[in-house]
N, C-alpha and C positions, 0 to 999 in steps of 0.2 A: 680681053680687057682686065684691068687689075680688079683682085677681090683678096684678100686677106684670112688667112684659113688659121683657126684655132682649133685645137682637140683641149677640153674638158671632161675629164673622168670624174663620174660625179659618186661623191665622200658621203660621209654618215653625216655632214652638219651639214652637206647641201641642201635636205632633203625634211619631209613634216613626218608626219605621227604615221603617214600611209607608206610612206618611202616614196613619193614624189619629189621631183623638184621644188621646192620652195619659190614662191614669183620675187623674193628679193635675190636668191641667189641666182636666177636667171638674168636679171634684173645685172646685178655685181658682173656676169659672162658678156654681157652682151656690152657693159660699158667697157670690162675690160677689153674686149675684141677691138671697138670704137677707138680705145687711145691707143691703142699697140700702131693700129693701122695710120690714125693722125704722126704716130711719132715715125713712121714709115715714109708719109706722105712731106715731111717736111712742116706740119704744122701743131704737131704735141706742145706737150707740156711745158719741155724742156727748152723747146723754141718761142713759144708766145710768151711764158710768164716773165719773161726782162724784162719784155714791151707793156707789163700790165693787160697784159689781154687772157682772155679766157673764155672756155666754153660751157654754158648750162643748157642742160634739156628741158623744153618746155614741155614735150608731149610724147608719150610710146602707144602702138598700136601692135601689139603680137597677137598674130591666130598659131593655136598650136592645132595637131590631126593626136591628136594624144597626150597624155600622161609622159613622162621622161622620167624615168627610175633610179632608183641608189643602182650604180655597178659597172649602169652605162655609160657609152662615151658620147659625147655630144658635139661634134664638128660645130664651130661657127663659120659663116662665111658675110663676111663685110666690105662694103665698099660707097665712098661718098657720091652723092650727085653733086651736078652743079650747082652752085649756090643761086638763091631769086634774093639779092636785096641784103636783108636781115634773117631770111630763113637759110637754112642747112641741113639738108636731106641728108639722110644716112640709112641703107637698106641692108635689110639679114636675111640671112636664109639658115636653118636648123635643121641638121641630118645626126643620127645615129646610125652609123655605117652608110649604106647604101639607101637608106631611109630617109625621104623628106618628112621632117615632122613639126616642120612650124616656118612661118614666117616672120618677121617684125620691120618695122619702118619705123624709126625716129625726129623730132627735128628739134632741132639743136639753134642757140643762136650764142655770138659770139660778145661778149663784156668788156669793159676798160673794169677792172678789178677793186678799181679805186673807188671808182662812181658806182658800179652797175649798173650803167647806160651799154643799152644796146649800139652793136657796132656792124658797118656794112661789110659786106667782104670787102668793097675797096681798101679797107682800111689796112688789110695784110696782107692780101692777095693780089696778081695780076690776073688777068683775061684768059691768058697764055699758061696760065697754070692748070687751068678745066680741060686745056683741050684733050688730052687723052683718060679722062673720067670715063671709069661705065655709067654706061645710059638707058642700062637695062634695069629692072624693078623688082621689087621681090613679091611686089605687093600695090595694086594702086586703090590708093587708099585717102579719101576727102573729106570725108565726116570728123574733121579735128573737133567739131564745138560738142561738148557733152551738154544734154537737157540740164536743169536746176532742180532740185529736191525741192517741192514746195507741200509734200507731206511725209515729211519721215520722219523717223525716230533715234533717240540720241540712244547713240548705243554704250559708248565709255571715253574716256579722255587720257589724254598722256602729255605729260610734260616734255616739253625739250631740254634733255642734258648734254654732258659730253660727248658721249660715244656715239650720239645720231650727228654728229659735226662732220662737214670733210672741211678742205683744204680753204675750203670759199667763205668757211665760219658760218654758214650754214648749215640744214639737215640734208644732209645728200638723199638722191633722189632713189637711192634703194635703199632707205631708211623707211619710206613712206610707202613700199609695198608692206612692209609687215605690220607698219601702223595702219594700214587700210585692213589687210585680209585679217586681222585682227578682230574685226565685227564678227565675224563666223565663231561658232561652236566647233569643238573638233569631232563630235556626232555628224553635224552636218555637212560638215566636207567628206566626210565615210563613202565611199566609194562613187566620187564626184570627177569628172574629167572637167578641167579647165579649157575651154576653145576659144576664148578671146578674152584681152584686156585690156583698156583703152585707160591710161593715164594722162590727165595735164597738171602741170604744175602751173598755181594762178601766182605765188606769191614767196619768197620764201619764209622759212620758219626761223626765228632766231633761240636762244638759251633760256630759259626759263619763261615760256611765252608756252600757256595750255590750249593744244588741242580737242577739239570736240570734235566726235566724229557721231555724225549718222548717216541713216541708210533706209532707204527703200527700193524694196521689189516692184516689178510692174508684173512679172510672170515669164517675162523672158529675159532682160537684163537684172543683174542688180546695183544700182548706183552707190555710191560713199562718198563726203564728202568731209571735209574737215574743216574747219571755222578756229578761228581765235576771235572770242570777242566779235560772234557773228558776221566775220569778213571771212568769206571765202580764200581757202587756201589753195586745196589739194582737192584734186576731184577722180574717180574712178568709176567707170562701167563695165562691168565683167559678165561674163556668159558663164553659166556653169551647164555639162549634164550628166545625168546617172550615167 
């Protein structure tokens, strides 16, 4: 069944203060895996944006079994499920060589670019186009809704400028890992392994429009969330352990 094979050799900027991977530039691999593979499949970039059509990610869910290093190479391997409706599965799997060392599950829904009204797969797609989709999973995974922060603490704010913009006029959605993992001190990630991260995006952020971000611990998750003007934007649940 088709799956989509990337190699990433990860640089000095991919990487934090510890030589891990960064969750935004993980984040940058795994979308870029995502359009290589749509522009494969027949429905990229290059083919939807005449039609005014487009894809945004509402929600990421990655378990990693480790840390990923400056030095190493990092295999992606991607491929779509069938589509339900308005939703659009997309499954990873992460290997360094011969090593599984993460998995991720996306889902994606597709835009008229104009409006940003949500669009069914009818709207691009035939029936006859799924039939030879993997149907296999990287990851089954249901828990999309994250709990709500109803005691935490504001940690710091960022405005929206240029450079957090993509294509969509928008803050692109690996803009907002480093605006989230940003609550952390860089003491406190000091010898921390990353095993899951669970993003949604509630809303986009536009250009001069300030984010709040806070957070609270329960002891096993840590939550963030980000508000403009107390309306929920951006939400995040992460596992950290020594």
């Amino acid at each position: 069944m088709y799956r989509h094979k990337k190699d990433y050799e990860l640089r000095y900027t991919d990487v934090d203060a510890y030589d891990n991977l960064k969750l935004s530039s993980l984040l940058s691999f795994l979308e870029e895996s995502a359009c290589l593979s749509a522009d494969e499949l027949g429905f990229g970039y290059k083919d939807i944006a005449p039609k005014h059509f487009g894809f945004i990610i509402a929600n990421w869910y990655i378990k990693l079994e480790r840390n990923i290093k400056l030095g190493e190479i990092l295999t992606l391997h991607t491929w779509p499920l069938k589509p339900r409706h308005l939703i659009f599965l997309r499954d990873f799997e992460l290997y360094c060589g011969d090593e599984k060392v993460g998995v991720a599950t996306a889902r994606w829904c597709m835009i008229n670019t104009d409006t940003f009204a949500f669009l069914p797969a009818s709207a691009y797609f035939k029936e006859s186009d799924f039939d030879n989709y993997n149907t296999e999973r990287s990851i089954v995974f249901s828990e999309w809704k994250i709990p709500a922060i109803t005691d935490g603490r504001e940690v710091y704010s960022k405005v929206v400028r240029f450079n957090d913009y993509d294509h969509y006029f928008h803050v692109n959605n690996t803009k907002y890992a480093d605006f989230l993992t940003d609550v952390f001190s860089v003491e406190e990630l000091k010898d921390k392994t990353l095993k899951s991260v669970q993003i949604t995006y509630v809303k986009q952020c536009k250009e001069g429009e300030k984010i709040d971000f806070i957070r609270s611990d329960d002891g096993v998750y840590i939550f963030v969330e980000g508000r403009v003007n107390g309306e929920l934007r951006v939400q995040m649940r992460m596992k950290l352990e020594d």
